[in-house]
C-alpha positions as CSV (number, residue, x, y, z in Angstrom):
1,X,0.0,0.0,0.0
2,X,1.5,3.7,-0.7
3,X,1.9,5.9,2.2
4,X,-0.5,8.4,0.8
5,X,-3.2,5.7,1.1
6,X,-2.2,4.9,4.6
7,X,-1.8,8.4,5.9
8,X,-5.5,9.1,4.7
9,X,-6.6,6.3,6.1
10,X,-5.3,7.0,9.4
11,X,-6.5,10.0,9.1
12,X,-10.1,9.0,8.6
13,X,-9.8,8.6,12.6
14,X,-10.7,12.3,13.2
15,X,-13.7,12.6,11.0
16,X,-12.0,15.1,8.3
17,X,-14.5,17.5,6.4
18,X,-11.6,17.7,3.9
19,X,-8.3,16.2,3.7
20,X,-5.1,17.0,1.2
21,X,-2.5,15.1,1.4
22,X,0.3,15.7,-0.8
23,X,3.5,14.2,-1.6
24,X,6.2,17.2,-1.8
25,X,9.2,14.6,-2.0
26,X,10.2,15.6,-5.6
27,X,10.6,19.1,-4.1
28,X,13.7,18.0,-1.9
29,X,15.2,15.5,-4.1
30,X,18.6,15.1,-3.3
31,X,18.2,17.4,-0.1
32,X,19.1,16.1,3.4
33,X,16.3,13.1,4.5
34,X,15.4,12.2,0.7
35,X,16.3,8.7,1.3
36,X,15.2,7.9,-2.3
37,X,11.9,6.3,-1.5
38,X,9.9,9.6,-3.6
39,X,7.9,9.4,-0.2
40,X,9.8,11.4,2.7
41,X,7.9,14.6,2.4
42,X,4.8,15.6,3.3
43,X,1.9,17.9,3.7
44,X,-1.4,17.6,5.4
45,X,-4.2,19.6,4.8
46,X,-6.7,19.2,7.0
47,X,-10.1,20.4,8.5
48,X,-12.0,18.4,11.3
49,X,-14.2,19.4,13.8
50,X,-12.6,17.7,16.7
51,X,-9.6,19.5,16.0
52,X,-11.1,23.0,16.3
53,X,-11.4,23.6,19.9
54,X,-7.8,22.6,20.3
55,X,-4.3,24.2,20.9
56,X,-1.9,24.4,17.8
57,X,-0.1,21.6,20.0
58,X,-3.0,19.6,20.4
59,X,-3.6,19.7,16.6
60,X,-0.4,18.6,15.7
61,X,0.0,15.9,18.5
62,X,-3.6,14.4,17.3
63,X,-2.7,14.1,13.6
64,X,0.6,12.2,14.8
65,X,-1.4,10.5,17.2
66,X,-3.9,9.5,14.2
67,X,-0.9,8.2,12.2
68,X,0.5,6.4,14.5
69,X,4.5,5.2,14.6
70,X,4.9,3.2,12.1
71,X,4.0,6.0,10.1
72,X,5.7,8.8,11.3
73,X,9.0,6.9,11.3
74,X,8.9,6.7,7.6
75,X,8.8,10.6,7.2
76,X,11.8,12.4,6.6
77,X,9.2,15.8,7.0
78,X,5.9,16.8,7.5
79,X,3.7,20.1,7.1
80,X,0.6,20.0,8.8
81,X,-2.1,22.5,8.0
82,X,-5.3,23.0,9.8
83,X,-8.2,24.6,7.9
């Protein structure tokens, strides 16, 4: 399975009203933590009710939360933004 499909899949877990995500690896080809995969960089657009009453902190630490470990430790970098 690609990574996009399992990061919106995880994802699914906070009831998005719409979800981006793109793959901005081809950006930093050749850059530091472009281990070659074409999938170390990331960005998450994202707007969920449950995320709205949050902190910025608590944003961010629930979308890691949602993608759990195993995903996380395959990305070199990741942009989350919160709509």
């Amino acid at each position: 399975m690609a990574l996009e499909t399992e990061i919106v899949e995880a994802l699914q877990k906070l009831s998005p009203t719409s979800l981006n995500v793109l793959n901005e690896s081809a950006l930093h080809a050749g850059h530091a933590g472009d281990d070659g995969s074409g999938e170390s960089h990331w960005r998450i657009v994202i707007s969920a009710p449950q995320l709205s009453d949050l902190s910025r902190i608590a944003r961010h630490r629930a979308i890691h939360s949602a993608l759990g470990e195993d995903i996380i430790g395959r990305v070199h970098a990741l942009a989350i933004e919160i709509k």
